[in-house]
C-alpha positions as CSV (number, residue, x, y, z in Angstrom):
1,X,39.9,11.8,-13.4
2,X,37.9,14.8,-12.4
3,X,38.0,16.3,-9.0
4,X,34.6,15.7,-8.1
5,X,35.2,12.0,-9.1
6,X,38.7,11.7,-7.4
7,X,36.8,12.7,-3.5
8,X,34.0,10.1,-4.3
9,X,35.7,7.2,-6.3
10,X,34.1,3.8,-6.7
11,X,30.5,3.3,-5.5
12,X,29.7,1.7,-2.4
13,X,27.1,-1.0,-1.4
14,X,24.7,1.3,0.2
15,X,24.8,3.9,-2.7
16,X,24.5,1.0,-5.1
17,X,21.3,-0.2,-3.5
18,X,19.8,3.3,-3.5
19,X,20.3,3.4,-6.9
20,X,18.6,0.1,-7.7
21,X,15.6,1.1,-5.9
22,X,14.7,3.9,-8.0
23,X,12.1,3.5,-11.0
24,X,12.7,5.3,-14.3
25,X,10.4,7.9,-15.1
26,X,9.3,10.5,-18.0
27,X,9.1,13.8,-17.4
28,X,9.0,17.2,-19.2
29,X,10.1,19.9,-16.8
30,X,12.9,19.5,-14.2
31,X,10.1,19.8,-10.9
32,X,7.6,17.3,-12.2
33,X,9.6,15.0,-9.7
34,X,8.9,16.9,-6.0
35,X,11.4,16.7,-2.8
36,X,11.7,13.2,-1.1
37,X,10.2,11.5,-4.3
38,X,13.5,11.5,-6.0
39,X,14.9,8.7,-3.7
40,X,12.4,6.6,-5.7
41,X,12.3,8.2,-9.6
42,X,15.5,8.3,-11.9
43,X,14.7,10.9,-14.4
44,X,16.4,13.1,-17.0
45,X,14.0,16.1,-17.6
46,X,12.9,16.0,-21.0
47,X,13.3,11.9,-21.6
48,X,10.5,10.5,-22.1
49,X,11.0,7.1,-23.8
50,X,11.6,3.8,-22.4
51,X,14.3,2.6,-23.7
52,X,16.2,6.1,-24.1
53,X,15.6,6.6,-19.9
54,X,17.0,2.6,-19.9
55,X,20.2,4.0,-21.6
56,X,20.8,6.9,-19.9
57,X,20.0,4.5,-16.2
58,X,21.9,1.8,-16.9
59,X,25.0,4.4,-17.9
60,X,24.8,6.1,-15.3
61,X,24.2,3.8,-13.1
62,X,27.6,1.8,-14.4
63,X,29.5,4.6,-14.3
64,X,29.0,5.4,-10.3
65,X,29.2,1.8,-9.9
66,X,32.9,1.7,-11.9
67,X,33.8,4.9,-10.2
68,X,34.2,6.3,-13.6
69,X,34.2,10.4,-14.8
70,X,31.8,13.2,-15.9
71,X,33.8,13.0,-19.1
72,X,33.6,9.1,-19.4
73,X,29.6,9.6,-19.1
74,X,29.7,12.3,-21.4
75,X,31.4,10.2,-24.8
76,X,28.3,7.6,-23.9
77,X,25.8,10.3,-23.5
78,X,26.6,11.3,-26.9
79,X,26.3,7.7,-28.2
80,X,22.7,7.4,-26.2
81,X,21.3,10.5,-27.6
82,X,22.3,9.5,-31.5
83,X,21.5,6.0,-31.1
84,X,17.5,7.3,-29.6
85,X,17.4,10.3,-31.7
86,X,16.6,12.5,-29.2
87,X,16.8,16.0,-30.0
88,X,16.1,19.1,-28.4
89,X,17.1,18.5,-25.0
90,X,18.6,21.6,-22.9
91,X,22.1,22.0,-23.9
92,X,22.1,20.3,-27.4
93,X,23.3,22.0,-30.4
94,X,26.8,23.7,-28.3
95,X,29.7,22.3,-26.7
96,X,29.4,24.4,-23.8
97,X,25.6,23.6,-23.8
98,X,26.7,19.4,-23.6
99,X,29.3,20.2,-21.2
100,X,27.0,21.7,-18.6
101,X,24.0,19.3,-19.2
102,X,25.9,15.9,-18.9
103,X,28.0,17.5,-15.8
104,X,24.3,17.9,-14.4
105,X,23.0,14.9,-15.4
106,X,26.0,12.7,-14.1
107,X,26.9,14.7,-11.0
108,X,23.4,14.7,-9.4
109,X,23.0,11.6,-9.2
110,X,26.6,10.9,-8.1
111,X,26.4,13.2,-5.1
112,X,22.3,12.2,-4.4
113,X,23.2,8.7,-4.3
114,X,26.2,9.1,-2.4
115,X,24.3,11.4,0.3
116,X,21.7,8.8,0.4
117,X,24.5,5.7,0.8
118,X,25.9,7.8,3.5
119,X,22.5,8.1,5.2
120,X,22.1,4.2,5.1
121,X,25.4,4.0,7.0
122,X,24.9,7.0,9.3
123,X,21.6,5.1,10.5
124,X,23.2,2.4,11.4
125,X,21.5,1.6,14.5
126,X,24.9,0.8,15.9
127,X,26.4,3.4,14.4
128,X,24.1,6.0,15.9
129,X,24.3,4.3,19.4
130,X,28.0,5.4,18.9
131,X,27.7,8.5,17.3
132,X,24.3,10.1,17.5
133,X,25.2,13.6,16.4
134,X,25.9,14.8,12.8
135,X,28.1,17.7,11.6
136,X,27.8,19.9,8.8
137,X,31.1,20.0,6.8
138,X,31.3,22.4,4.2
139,X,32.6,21.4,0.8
140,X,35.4,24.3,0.7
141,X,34.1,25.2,-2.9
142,X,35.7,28.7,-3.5
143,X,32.3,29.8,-4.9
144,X,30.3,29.0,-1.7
145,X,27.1,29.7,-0.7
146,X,26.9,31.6,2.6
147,X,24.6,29.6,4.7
148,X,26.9,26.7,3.2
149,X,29.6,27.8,4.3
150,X,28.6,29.6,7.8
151,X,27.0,26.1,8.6
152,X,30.2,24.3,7.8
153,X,32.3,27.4,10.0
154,X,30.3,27.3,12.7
155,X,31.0,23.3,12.9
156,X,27.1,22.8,13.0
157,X,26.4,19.7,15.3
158,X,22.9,18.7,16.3
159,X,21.3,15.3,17.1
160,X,20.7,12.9,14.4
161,X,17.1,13.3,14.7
162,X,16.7,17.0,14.4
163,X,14.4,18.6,12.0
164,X,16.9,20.3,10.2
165,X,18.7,17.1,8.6
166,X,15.0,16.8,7.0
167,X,15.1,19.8,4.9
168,X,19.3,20.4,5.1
169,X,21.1,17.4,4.7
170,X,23.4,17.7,2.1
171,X,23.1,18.0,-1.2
172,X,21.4,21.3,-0.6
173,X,21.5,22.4,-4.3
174,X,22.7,21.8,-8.2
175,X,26.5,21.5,-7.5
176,X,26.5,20.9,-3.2
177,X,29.4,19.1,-2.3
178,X,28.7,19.4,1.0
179,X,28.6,16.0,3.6
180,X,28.1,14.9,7.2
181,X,29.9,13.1,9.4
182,X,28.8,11.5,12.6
183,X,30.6,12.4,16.0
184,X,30.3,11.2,19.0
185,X,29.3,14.6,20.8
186,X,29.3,18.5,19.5
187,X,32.7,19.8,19.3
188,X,33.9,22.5,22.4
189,X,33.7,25.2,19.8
190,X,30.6,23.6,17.8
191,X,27.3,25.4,17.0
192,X,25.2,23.1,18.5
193,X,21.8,25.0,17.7
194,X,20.7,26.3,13.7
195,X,21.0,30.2,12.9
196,X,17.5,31.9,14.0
197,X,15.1,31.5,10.9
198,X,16.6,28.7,9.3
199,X,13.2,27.3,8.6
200,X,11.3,30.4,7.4
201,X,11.1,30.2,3.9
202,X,12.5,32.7,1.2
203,X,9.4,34.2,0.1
204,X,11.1,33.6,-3.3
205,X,11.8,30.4,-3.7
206,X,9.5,28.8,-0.5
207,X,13.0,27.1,0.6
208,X,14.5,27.4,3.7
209,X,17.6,29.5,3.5
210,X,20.6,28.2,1.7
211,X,18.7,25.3,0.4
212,X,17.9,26.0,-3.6
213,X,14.4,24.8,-5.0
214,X,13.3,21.4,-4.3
215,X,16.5,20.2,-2.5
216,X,14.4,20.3,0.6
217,X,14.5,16.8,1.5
218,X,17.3,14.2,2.6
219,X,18.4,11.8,-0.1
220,X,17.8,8.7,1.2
221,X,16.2,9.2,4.3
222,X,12.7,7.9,2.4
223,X,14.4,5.4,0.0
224,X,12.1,3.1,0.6
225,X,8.8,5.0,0.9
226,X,5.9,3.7,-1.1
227,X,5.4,5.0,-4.6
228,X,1.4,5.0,-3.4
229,X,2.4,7.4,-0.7
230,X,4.3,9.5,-2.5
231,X,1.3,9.9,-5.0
232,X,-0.6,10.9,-2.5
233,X,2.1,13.7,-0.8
234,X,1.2,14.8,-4.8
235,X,5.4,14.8,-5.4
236,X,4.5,13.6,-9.0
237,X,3.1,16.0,-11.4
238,X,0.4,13.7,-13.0
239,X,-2.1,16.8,-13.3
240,X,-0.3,17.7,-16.0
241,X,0.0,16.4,-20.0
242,X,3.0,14.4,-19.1
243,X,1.3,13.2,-16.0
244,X,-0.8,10.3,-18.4
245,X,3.3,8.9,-19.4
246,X,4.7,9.4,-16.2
247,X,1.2,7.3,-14.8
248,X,2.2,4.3,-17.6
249,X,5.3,3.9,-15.5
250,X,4.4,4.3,-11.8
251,X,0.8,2.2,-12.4
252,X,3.0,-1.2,-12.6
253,X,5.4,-0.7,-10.0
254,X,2.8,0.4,-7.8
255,X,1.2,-2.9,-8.1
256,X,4.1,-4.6,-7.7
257,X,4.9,-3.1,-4.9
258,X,1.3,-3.6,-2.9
259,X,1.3,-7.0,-4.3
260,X,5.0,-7.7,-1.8
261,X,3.5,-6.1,0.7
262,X,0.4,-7.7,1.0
263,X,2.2,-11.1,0.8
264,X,4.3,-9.7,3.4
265,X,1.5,-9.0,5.9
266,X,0.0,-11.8,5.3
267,X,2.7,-14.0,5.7
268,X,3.4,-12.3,8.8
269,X,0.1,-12.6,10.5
270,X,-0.1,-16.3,9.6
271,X,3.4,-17.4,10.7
272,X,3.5,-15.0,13.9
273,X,-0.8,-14.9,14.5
274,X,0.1,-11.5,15.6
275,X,-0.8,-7.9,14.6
276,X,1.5,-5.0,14.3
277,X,-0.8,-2.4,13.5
278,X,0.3,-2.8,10.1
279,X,-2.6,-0.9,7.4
280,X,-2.1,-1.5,3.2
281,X,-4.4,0.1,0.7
282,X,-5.8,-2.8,-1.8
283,X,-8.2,-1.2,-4.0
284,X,-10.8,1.2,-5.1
285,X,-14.5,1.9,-5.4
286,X,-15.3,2.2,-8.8
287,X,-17.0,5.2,-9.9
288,X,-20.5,3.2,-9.9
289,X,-20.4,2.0,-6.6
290,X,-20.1,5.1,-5.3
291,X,-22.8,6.2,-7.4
292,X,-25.3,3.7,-6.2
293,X,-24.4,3.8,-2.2
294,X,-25.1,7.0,-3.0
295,X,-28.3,7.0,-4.1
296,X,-28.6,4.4,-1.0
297,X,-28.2,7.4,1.5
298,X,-24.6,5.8,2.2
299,X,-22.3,7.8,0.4
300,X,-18.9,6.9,0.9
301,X,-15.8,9.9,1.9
302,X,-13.5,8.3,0.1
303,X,-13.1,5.0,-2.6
304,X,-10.2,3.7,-1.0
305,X,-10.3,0.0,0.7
306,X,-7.9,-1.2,3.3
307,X,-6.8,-4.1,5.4
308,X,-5.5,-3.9,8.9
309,X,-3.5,-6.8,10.1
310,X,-5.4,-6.4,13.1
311,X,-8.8,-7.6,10.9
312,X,-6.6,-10.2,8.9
313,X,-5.4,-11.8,12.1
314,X,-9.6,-11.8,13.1
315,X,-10.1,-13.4,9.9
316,X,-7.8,-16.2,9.8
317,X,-8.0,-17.4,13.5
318,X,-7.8,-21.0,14.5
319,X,-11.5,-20.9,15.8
320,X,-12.7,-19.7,12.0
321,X,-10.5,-22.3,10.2
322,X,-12.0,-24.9,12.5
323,X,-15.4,-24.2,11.1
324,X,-14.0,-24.1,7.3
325,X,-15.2,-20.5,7.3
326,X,-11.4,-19.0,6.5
327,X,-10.6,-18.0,3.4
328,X,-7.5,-19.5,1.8
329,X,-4.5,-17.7,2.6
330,X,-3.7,-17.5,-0.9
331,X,-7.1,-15.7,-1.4
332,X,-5.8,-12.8,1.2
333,X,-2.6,-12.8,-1.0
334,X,-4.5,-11.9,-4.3
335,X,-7.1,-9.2,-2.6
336,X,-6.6,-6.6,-5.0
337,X,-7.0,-9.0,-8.1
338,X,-10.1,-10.5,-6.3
339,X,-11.9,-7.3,-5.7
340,X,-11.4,-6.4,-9.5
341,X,-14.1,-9.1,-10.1
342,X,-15.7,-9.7,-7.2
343,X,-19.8,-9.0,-6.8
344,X,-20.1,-6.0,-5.3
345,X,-23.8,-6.1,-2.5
346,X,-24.6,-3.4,-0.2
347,X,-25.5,-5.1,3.3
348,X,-28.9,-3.1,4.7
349,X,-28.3,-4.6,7.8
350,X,-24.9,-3.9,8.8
351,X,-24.8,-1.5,6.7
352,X,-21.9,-2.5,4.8
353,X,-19.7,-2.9,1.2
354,X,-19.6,-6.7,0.6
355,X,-17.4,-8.0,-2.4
356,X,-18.9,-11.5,-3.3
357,X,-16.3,-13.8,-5.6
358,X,-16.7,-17.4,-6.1
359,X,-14.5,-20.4,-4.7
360,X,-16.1,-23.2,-6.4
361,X,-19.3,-25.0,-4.9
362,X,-19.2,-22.1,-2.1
363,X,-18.4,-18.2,-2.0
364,X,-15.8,-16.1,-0.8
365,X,-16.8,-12.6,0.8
366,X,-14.8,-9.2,1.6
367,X,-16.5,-7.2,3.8
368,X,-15.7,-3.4,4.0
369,X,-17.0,-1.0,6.5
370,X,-17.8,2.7,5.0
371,X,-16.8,5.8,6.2
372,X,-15.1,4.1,9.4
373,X,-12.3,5.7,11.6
374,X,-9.3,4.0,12.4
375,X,-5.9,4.6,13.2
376,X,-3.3,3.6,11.1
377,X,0.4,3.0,10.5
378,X,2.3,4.1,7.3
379,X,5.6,2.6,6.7
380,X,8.0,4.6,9.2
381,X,5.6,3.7,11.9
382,X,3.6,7.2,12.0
383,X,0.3,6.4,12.9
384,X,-2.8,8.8,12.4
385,X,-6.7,8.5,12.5
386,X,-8.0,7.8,8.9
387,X,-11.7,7.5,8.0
388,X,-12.1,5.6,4.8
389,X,-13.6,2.3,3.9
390,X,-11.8,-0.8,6.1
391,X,-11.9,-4.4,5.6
392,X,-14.2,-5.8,8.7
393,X,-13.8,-9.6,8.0
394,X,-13.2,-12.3,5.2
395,X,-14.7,-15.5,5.2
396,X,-16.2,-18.8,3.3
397,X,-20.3,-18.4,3.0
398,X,-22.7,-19.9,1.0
399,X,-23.9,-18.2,-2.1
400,X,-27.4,-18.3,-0.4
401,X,-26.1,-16.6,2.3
402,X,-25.9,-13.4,0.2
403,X,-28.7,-12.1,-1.4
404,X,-32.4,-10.0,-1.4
405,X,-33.8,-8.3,0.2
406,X,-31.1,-7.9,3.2
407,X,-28.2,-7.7,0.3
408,X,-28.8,-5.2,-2.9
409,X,-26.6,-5.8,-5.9
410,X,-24.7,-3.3,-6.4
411,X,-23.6,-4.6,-10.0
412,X,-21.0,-6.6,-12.3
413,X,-17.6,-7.8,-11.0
414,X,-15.3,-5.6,-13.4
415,X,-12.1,-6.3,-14.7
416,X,-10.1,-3.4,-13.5
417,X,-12.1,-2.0,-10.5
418,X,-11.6,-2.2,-6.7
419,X,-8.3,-3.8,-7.3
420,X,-4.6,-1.7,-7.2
């Protein structure tokens, strides 16, 4: 058993589920996956087919679980790559060159994964009530890297919550073996502040010192982050020409994903009939719309549409159900698929973005407010102000109710439109 294997031995729970969460992903260059979005993406650089990123997941993946070896992962690496006929990967063609690019392959993930199960317990609410400082402990590799290894000297202890465990929490680089353990209070002889201008970058790399590029970020600490939001923190490279590959995967997941959450809040809201301040982005403005609000003298700052549970809860009250005016709660459910065929009018009056869909002898509406400021909540509970295109209300109407000359038609429903 290797050495590396021998500290870290058979996966844990917490390490296993981080692993799980993550969604394979092609790429071409080793940084078209960006900081905190590799809690979320499994990738080998250069694999780009489906079933050949499968392989490689579900081997390494099995491995960590079993506890298993660089060189156990290296005899099915070699089956994986002959079985996919993938050639010219970094490393192929000389033993030295496999050697070094399965130790990468296999050991990155086994020391991400266990940082990130180690975060999952060192959150541990009780945990932390216990022990709310963490310590730096250095790996005692005899090749070290200084700020490594004066970090790990020094006994570095600082409050769970300081900004330096969200660029310096270990892994800090290819090859870190560095941890963290939890303590109940800094040591008499602890370091109990970081070295002066440990969070000016190295004009050369843009890292903070010690910290090699893009290992800035805490493995696990956003394990659970949105894929949405991580498209928009542009940690994905889909400018690019893999970017179109890369989008095949992410597009489904992402819809996935919303389509939980919006069950979620909606469930929520009905079974509690309270708000949390809970915002998810459903759809899109299609390029038309925008077009003709446009030409309306309304043009909109952004195409994305949201729904606060705050508007949900107005939308589904008793008093609205009472006049048979609330929408089905399995209409709030399917948003996103309803607005990708949905009428879109412009309301004069309000003025407004009005998604008209039908519901069978009667009419369903969406109505969005454009350009509207609100404050919103992503999914650690950060809010900020956003000014975008909200959800106002939902309700039952009649298909009289919308039309000329108040309401202008805005054009077809479309089949993959103002839906995520």
């Amino acid at each position: 058993m290797s050495g590396i294997q021998g500290v870290f031995g058979q996966g844990f729970a917490e390490q296993i589920n981080f692993l799980r969460r993550k969604l394979n992903l092609p790429t071409e260059r080793w940084d078209d996956i960006q900081k905190s979005a590799h809690n979320r993406a499994f990738i080998v650089t250069g694999a780009q087919k489906a079933d050949l990123l499968d392989s490689l997941r579900r081997t390494v993946d099995g491995h960590i679980k079993a506890g298993l070896s660089v060189d156990d992962f290296r005899k099915n690496f070699r089956s994986i790559v002959e079985k996919h006929g993938w050639h010219g990967w970094t490393g192929e063609g000389t033993k030295g060159g496999e050697a070094w690019r399965t130790r990468v392959i296999y050991e990155t993930n086994l020391r991400t994964s266990y940082a990130a199960g180690r975060h999952a317990q060192l959150t541990d609410p009780g945990l932390l009530k216990r022990r709310p400082y963490w310590q730096y402990v250095h790996s005692g590799a005899e090749h070290a890297r200084k700020e490594h290894k004066a970090w790990g000297d020094a006994k570095l202890t600082l409050p769970h919550d300081h900004p330096f465990w969200e660029t310096n929490y270990p892994p800090n680089g290819w090859g870190c073996g560095c941890t963290v353990r939890a303590v109940p209070a800094p040591e008499k002889d602890a370091a109990t502040s970081p070295p002066k201008g440990w969070d000016v970058p190295d004009p050369k790399t843009g890292m903070p010192p010690g910290i090699d590029k893009g290992w800035d970020y805490a493995p696990g600490a956003n394990g659970t982050t949105p894929l949405l939001d991580l498209v928009g923190q542009k940690l994905f490279n889909l400018d690019a020409r893999i970017g179109a590959s890369m989008w095949e995967f992410l597009a489904p997941a992402i819809e996935l994903e919303q389509s939980l959450a919006l069950k979620d809040m909606v469930d929520a809201v009905a079974r509690t009939m309270q708000a949390k301040g809970t915002t998810l982005l459903v759809g899109a403005m299609d390029t038309s719309i925008v077009q003709m609000l446009c030409d309306l003298g309304h043009p909109p700052e952004t195409v994305d549409l949201w729904l606060r549970d705050e508007e949900l809860l107005h939308a589904i009250r008793e008093s609205k159900r009472d006049r048979l005016a609330a929408l089905p709660l399995d209409v709030w459910r399917s948003l996103p698929a309803k607005l990708k065929t949905a009428e879109p009018w412009f309301d004069t009056k309000e003025p407004a973005l009005v998604y008209k869909f039908d519901l069978g002898g009667s009419a369903g509406k969406f109505v969005f407010r454009i350009n509207y400021a609100e404050k919103v909540s992503n999914h650690a509970g950060r809010r900020r102000r956003l000014k975008s295109n909200f959800i106002r209300t939902g309700g039952i109407v009649k298909h009289a109710d919308i039309a000329e000359p108040q309401y202008v038609f805005l054009g077809k429903g479309r089949d993959s439109g103002g839906g995520i």
